[in-house]
N, C-alpha and C positions, 0 to 999 in steps of 0.2 A: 780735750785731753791730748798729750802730747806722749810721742814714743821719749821714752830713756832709755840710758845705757844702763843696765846691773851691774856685769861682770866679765870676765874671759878667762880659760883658762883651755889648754893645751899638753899634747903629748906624744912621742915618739919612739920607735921599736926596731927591729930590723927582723930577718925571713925568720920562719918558724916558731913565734912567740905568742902568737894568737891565742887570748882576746887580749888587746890593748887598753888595760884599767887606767883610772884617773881620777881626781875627785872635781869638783865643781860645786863652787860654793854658790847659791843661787839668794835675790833677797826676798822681802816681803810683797815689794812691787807697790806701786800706783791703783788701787781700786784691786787689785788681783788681776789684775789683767796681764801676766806673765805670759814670755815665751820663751823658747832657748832653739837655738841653733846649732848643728855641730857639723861643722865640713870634715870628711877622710880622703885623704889623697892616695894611692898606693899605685904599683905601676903592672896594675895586670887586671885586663878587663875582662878575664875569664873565670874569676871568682864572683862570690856574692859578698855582702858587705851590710853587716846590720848593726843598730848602736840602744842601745838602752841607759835610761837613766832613772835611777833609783828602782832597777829594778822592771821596770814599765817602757815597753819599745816604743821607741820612737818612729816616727814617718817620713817615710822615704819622699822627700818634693821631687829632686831632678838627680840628674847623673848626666857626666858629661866625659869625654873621652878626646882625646889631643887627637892623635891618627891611628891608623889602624897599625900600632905598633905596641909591645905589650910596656917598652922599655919608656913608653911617656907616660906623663901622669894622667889615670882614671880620678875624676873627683864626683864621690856623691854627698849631696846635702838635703839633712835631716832636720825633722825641726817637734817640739812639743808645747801642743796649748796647755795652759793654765788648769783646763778639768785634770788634766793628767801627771799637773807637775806637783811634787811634797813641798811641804811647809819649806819655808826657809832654811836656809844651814848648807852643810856639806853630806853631799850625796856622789855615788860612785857613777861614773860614764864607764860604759863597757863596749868596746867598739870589737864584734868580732869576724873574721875573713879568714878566707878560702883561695883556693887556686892560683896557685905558682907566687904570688905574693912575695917581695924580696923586704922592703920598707913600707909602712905604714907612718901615716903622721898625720894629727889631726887638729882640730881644734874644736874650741864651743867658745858661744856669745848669748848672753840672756840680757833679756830688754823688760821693761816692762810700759804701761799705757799701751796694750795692744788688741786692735781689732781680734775677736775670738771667731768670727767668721771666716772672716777672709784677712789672716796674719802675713802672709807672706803674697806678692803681686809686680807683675810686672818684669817678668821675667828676663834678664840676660845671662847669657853663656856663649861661648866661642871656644876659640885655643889660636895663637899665634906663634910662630917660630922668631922672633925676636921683641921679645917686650910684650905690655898686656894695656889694653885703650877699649874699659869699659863704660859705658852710658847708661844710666838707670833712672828711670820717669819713674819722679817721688815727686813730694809736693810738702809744701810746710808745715810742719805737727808731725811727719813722719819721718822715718830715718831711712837711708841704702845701706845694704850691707851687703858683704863679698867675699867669697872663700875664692882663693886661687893655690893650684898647684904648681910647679914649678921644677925640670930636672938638676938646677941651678942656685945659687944664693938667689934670693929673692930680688933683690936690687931696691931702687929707689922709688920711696910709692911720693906720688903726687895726684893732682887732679884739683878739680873744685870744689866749695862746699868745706873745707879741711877736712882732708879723711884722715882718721885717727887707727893708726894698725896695732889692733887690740890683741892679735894671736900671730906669733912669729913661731913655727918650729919646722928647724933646721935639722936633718939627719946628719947628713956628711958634706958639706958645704966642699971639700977638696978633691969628692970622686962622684959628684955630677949624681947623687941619690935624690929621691923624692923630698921636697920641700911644702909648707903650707903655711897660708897669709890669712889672715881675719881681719877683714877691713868692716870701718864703720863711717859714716857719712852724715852732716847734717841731712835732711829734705828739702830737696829745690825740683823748681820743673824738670829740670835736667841734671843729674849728679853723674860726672866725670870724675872715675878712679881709672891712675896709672900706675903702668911698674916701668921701669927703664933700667938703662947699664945694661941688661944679662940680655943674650942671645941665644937663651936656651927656649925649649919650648913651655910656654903657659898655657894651662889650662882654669877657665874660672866658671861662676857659678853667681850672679850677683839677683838683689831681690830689692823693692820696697817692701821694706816692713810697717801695714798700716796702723796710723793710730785710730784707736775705740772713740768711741764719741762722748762728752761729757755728760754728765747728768746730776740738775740742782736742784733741789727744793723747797722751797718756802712758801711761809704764811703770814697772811695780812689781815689785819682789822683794821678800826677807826684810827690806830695811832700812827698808821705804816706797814709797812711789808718787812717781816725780818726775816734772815737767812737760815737753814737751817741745812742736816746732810741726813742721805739717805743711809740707815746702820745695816744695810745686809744686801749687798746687790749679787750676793748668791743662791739666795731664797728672792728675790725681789719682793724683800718687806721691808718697810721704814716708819721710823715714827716720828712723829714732828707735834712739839708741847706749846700749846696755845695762851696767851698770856690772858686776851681780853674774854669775852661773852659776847652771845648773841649770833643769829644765825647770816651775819653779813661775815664772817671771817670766811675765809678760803684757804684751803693747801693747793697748792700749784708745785705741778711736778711737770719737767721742759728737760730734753735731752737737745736741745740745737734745734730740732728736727718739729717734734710733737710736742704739746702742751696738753694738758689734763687739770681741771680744777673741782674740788669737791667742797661742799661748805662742811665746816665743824663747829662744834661747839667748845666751850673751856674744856682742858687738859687734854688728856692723850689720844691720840686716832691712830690707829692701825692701819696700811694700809696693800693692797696689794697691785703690784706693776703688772701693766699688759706688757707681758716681754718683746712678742711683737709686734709691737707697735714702737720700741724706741729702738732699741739695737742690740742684735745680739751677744755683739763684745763687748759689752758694758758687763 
């Protein structure tokens, strides 16, 4: 299984508007293995800062803070697995804060093919006063992503891997207000994302997003082995229809990792997964 891209979508406010609503259209996803992510930037690190989607809060991963200045950008990023996210369609983001708070600006990114254990990994964060030069240890099948905030126009993103800047929102690009970037990333051993041009201070927030592991199953008699898929990997129950007779047929269920074979007979068999024993983000 491999991480994809869903979606993005973004939004921005200025002092005393709190909560900063927004919709976010999320889709069906790869096996259900959905995530979302949503970076806030704001420039006061003496409030708190909480985000809900569809109703359902979200979890706080990291927070990072430029200097001990209220006037740089604070970024915290949040993120929700799959048990917690609603069907597909559009749902509202509610980002709500406190204290002293002048600009707010945010973003969200939903992926799907994602580990439901362990979705987010491998943490980077910093802040630099001119330009922004992050490294994030991914690997192939997964994808880097990055929320950066910024007192400045964002500038120029580059790096390796072609990162794709999925959320751009700009408050006041001509009086030096809080800004914020959604970057996205193939997976490589090492995924370099950059900003350049601006000399303002950045502050970022970057993650490997892992991918779930696949899971096939099929069955074989005298004529061959045929393909078949598992219909419910949120119950871990599947069915697989036997063409031939005879107790030399087998279902074989293999996640990469472990293998399981049982013999059957003509038509239907039921069956139930040991969940751990193949992986829990499936």
């Amino acid at each position: 299984m491999s991480v994809t891209y869903d979606n993005a979508s973004g939004s921005k406010e200025g002092a005393g508007s709190s909560p900063l609503t927004w919709s976010h259209t999320i889709g069906s996803g790869s096996g259900s293995n959905r995530l979302l992510v949503v970076g806030v930037t704001n420039n006061s690190n003496t409030g708190t800062v909480s985000v809900t989607y569809d109703s359902a809060s979200m979890t706080e991963w990291s927070h990072y803070h430029a200097v001990n200045s209220d006037s740089n950008p604070f970024l915290t990023f949040f993120y929700m697995k799959e048990a917690n996210l609603p069907s597909s369609g559009a749902h509202d983001i509610v980002v709500t804060y406190g204290g002293g708070t002048s600009v707010v600006t945010a973003g969200a990114i939903s992926f799907a093919g994602v580990d439901q254990t362990t979705p987010l990994q491998n943490k980077n964060e910093g802040t630099n006063q001119a330009g922004l030069s992050a490294t994030i240890t991914s690997s192939t099948d997964n994808m880097a992503v990055l929320f950066s905030g910024c007192g400045a126009p964002l500038g120029t993103l580059g790096g390796g891997g072609s990162p794709t800047e999925r959320v751009k929102q700009e408050y006041d690009t001509a009086n030096y207000m809080n800004n914020i970037a959604g970057v996205t990333a193939a997976g490589a051993a090492s995924v370099a994302i950059t900003y350049t041009d601006v000399s303002d201070t950045y502050t970022w927030i970057g993650a490997d997003v892992k991918a779930g592991l696949s899971l096939s199953i099929c069955w074989g008699h005298d004529t061959g082995v045929q393909e078949g898929t598992v219909r419910n990997l949120t119950t871990w129950s599947g069915t697989g229809l036997v063409a031939g007779s005879g107790d030399s047929e087998r279902l074989v269920i293999s996640s990469g990792e472990y293998m399981e074979s049982e013999a059957i007979y003509t038509g239907e068999k039921n069956i139930t997964l040991a969940k751990n024993k193949y992986a829990a983000g499936l």
